[in-house]
C-alpha positions as a Python dict, from the first residue, in 0.01 Angstrom:
ca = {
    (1, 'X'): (0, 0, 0),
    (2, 'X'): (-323, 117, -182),
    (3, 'X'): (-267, 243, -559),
    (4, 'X'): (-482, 456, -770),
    (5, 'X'): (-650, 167, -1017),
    (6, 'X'): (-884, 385, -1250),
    (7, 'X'): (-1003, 703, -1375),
    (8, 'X'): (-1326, 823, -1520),
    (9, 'X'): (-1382, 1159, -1737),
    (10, 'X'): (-1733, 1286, -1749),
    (11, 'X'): (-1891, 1395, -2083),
    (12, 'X'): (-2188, 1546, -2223),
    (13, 'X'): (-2180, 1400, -2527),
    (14, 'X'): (-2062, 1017, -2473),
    (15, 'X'): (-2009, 913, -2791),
    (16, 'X'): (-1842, 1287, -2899),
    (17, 'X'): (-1563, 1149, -2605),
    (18, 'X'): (-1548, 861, -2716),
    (19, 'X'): (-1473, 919, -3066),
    (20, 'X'): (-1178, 1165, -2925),
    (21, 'X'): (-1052, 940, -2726),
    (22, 'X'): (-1009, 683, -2963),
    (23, 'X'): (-922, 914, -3268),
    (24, 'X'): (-655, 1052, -3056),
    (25, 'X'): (-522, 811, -2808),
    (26, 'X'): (-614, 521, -2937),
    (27, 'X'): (-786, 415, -2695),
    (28, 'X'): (-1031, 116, -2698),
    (29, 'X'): (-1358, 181, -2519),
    (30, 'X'): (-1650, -17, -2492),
    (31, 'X'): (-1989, -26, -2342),
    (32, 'X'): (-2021, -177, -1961),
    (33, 'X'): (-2299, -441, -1976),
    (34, 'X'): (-2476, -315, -1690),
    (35, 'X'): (-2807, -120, -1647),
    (36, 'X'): (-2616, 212, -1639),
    (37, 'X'): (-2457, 411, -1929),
    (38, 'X'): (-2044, 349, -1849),
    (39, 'X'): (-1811, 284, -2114),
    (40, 'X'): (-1470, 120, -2042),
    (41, 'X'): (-1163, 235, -2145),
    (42, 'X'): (-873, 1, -2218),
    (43, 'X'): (-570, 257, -2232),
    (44, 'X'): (-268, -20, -2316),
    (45, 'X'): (-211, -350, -2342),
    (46, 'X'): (-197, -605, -2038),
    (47, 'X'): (155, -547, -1997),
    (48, 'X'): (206, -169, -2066),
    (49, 'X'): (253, 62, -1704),
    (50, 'X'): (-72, 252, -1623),
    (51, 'X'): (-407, 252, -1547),
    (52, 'X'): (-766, 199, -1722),
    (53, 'X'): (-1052, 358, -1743),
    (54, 'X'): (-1391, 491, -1809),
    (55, 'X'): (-1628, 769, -1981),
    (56, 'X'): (-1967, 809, -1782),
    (57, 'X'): (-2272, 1094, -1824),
    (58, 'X'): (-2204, 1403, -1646),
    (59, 'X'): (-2507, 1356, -1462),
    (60, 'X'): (-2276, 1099, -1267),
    (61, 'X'): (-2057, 1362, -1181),
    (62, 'X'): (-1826, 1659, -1325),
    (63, 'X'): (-1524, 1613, -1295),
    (64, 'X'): (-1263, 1370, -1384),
    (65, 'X'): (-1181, 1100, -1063),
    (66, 'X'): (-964, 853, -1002),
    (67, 'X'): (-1031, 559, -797),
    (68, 'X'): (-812, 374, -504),
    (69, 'X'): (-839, 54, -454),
    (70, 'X'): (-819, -74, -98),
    (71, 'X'): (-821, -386, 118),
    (72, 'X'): (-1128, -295, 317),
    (73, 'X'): (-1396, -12, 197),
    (74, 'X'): (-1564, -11, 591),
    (75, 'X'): (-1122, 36, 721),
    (76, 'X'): (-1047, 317, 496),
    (77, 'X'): (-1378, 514, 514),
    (78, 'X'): (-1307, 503, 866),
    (79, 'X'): (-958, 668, 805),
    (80, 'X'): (-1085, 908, 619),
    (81, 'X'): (-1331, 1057, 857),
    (82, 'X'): (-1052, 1010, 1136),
    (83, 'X'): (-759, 1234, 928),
    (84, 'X'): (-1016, 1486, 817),
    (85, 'X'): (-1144, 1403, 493),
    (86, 'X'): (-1526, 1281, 471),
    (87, 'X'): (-1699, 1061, 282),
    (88, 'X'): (-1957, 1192, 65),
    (89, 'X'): (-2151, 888, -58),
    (90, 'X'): (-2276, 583, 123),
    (91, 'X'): (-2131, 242, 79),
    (92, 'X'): (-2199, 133, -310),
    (93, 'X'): (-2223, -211, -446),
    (94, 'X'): (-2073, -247, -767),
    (95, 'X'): (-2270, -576, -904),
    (96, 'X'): (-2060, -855, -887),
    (97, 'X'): (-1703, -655, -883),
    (98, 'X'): (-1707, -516, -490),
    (99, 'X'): (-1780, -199, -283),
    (100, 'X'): (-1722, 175, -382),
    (101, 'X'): (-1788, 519, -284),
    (102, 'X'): (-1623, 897, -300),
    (103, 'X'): (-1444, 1144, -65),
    (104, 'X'): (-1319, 1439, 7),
    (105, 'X'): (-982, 1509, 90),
    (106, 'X'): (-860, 1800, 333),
    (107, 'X'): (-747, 1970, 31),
    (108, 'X'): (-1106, 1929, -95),
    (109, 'X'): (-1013, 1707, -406),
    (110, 'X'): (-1285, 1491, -446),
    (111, 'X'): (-1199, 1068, -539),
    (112, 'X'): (-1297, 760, -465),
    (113, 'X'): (-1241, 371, -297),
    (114, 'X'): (-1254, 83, -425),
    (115, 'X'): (-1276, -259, -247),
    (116, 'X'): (-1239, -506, -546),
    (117, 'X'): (-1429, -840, -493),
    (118, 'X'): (-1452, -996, -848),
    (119, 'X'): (-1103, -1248, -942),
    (120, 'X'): (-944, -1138, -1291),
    (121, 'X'): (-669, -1352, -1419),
    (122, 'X'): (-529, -1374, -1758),
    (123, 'X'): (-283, -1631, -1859),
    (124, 'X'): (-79, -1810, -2141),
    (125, 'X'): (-73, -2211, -2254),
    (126, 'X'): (145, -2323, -2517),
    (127, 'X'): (-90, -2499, -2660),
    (128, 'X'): (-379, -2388, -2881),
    (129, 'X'): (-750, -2367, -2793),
    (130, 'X'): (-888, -2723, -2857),
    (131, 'X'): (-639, -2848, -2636),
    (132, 'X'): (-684, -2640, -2310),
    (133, 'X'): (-1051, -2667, -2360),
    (134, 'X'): (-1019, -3035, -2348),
    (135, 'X'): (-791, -3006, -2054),
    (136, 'X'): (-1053, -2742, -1923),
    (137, 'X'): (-1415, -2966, -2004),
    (138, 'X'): (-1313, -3362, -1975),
    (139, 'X'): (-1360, -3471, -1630),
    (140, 'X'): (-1021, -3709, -1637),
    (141, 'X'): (-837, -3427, -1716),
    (142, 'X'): (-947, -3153, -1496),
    (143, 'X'): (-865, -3459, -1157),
    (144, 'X'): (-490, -3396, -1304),
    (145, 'X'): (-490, -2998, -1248),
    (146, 'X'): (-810, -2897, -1041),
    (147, 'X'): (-709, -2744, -665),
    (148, 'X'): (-438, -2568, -530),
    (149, 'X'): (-87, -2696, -560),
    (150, 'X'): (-60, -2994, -290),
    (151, 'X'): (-430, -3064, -369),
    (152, 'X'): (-572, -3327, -537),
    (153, 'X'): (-873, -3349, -778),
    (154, 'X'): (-1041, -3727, -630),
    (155, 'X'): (-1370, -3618, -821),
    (156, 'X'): (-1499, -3417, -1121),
    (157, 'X'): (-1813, -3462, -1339),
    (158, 'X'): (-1997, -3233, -1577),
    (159, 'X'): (-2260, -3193, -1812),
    (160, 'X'): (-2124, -2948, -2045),
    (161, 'X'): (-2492, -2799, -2168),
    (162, 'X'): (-2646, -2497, -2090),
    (163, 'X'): (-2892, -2579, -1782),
    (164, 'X'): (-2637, -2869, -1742),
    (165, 'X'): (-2400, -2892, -1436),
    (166, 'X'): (-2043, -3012, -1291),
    (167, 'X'): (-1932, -3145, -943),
    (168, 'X'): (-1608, -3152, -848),
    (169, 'X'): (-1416, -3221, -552),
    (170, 'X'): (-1073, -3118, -438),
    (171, 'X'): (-888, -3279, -128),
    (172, 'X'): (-679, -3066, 107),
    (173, 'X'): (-305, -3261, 202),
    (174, 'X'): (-495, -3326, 532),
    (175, 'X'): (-735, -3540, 363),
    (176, 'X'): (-1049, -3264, 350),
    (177, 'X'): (-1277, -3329, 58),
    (178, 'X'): (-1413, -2940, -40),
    (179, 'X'): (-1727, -2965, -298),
    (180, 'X'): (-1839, -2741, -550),
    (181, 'X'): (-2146, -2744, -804),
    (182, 'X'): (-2258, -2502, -1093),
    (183, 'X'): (-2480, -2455, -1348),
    (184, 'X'): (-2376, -2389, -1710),
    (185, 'X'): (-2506, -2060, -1849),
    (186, 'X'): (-2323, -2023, -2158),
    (187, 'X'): (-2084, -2218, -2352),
    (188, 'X'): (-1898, -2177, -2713),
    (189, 'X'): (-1712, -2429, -2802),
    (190, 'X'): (-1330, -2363, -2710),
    (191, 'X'): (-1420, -1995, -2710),
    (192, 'X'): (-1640, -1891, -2367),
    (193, 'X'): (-1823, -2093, -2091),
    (194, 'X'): (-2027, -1887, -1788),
    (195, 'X'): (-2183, -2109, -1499),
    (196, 'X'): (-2268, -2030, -1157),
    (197, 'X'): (-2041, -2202, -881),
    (198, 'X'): (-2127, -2271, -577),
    (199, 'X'): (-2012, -2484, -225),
    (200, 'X'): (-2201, -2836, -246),
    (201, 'X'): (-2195, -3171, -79),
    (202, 'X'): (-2069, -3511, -246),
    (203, 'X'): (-2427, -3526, -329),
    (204, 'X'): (-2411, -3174, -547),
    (205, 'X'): (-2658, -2991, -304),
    (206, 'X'): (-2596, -2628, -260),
    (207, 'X'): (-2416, -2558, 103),
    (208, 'X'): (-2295, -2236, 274),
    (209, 'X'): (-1963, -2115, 268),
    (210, 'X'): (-1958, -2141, 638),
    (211, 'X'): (-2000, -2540, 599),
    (212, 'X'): (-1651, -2546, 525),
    (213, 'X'): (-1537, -2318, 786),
    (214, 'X'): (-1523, -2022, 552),
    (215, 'X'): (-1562, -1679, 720),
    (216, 'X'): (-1780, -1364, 551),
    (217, 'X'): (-2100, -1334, 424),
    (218, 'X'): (-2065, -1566, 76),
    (219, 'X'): (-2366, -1576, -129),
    (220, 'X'): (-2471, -1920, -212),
    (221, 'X'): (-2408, -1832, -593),
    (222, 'X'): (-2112, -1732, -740),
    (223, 'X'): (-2069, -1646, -1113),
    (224, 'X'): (-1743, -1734, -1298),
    (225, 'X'): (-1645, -1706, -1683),
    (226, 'X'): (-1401, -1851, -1875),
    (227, 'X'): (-1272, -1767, -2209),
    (228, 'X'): (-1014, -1904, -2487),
    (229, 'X'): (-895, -1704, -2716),
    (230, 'X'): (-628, -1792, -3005),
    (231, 'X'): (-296, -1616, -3028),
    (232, 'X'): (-3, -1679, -3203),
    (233, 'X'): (-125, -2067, -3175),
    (234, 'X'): (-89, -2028, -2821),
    (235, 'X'): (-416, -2010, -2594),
    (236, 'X'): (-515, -1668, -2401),
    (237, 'X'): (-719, -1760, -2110),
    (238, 'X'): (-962, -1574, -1912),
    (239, 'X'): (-1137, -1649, -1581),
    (240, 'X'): (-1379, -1370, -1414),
    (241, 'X'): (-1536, -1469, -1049),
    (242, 'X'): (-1745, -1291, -945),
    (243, 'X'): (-1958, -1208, -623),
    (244, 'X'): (-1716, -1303, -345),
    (245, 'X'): (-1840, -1137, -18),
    (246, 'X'): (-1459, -947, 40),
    (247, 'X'): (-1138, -880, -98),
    (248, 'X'): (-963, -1087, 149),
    (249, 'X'): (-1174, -1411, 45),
    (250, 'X'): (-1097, -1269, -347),
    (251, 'X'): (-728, -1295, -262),
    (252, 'X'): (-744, -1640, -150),
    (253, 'X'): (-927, -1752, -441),
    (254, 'X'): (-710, -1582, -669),
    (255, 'X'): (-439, -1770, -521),
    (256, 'X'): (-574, -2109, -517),
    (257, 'X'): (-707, -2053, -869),
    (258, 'X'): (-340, -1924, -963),
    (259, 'X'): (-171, -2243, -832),
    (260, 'X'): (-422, -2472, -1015),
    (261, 'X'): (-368, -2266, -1339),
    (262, 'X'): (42, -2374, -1279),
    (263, 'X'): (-79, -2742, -1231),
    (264, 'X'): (-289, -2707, -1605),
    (265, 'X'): (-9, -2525, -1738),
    (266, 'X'): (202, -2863, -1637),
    (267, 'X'): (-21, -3097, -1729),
    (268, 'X'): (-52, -2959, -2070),
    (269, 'X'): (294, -2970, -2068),
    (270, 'X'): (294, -3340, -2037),
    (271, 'X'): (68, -3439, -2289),
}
């Protein structure tokens, strides 16, 4: 069942809403870093019921929307159309995060779709920040928790530099070896690391998705950030992956990464 994931109110004055918004709500709201002016609204904390959002120019639109989010952007514009609503923009590609666009409904309420395409996960260690970056950045470690659950980790080895890069390998229960390569972009010590990540060979050269069977139209370069932030002398991690070609790839890679994020959790455990 598709739910309504976010909301946007226009404004003439950005920072006038923003200050409201905040002054009042208590809201936090920050600027997007993208090439367009689009400030994101946190309205609770990770756990609380509801929805985020956003404040954008009026010269994106005038009125407040909300936003649907929906396994296929092409399957539900098509629906649309077919129960008498109509699409009123083309196909947009959110950099990165997926596919959106607006309607009409036959009430004529205008809102929009969203086909989300970029991974999110938070979770919780028990253990504070040096420790799961350790667990996160030495190659023995990471063969103890990399894959999905039944997988195994036979190979991992990294360069942690910026311009440096990793190869790992993870093998199926069947015995298939699956490659991937990156190149560091960013790190902070036990705070942040961005890289690119990409399908490879055992040799670390760049492949297409489809070399492992894999089904859409991947790009050959991924982008994926992980933070670690301190709380309570626990660790708050991050991941964002970005760039996957559909939702229904994003869900399988949300999964896999879930499972291997149980299999850290464990191993930290352990030691």
């Amino acid at each position: 069942m598709s739910k309504i994931v976010h909301f946007e109110i226009p404004a003439d004055d950005p920072k006038r809403a923003i200050k409201f918004y905040e002054d009042v709500f208590g809201w936090k709201i920050e600027k997007w870093d993208a090439p367009v002016d689009y400030w994101l609204i946190t309205a609770g904390e990770d756990d609380d019921p509801g929805i985020n959002g956003a404040i954008m120019p009026k010269e994106s639109g005038n009125m407040v929307r909300d936003t649907i989010s929906v396994n296929s952007y092409d399957k539900f514009a098509k629906k649309i159309e077919s129960e008498g609503g109509k699409m009123l923009t083309e196909k947009m590609t959110i950099p990165g995060m997926g596919f959106n666009g607006f309607f009409q409904d036959t009430e004529g309420n205008v809102m929009g779709i969203i086909e989300i395409t970029m991974i999110y996960i938070t979770k919780i260690f028990n253990s504070p920040p040096e420790k799961v970056w350790k667990a996160w950045t030495d190659p023995e470690s990471v063969k103890h928790w990399w894959g999905p659950k039944d997988f195994t980790a036979p190979f991992a080895k990294l360069d942690l530099k910026v311009g440096g890069t990793y190869l790992y390998s993870m093998r199926s229960p069947e015995g298939q070896d699956f490659w991937s390569t990156g190149v560091y972009k960013e790190i902070v010590p036990q705070k942040r690391i961005a890289a690119t990540d990409s399908f490879s060979d055992e040799e670390g050269n760049v492949v297409p998705a489809s070399h492992y069977g894999m089904s859409g139209d991947w790009p050959l370069e991924l982008e994926v950030t992980v933070t670690f932030q301190e709380v309570d002398g626990k660790t708050k991690l991050t991941i964002q992956h970005a760039c996957f070609p559909d939702k229904e790839n994003r869900d399988l890679a949300e999964a896999g990464w879930n499972e291997s994020l149980d299999k850290l959790a464990e191993y930290l455990e352990r030691g």
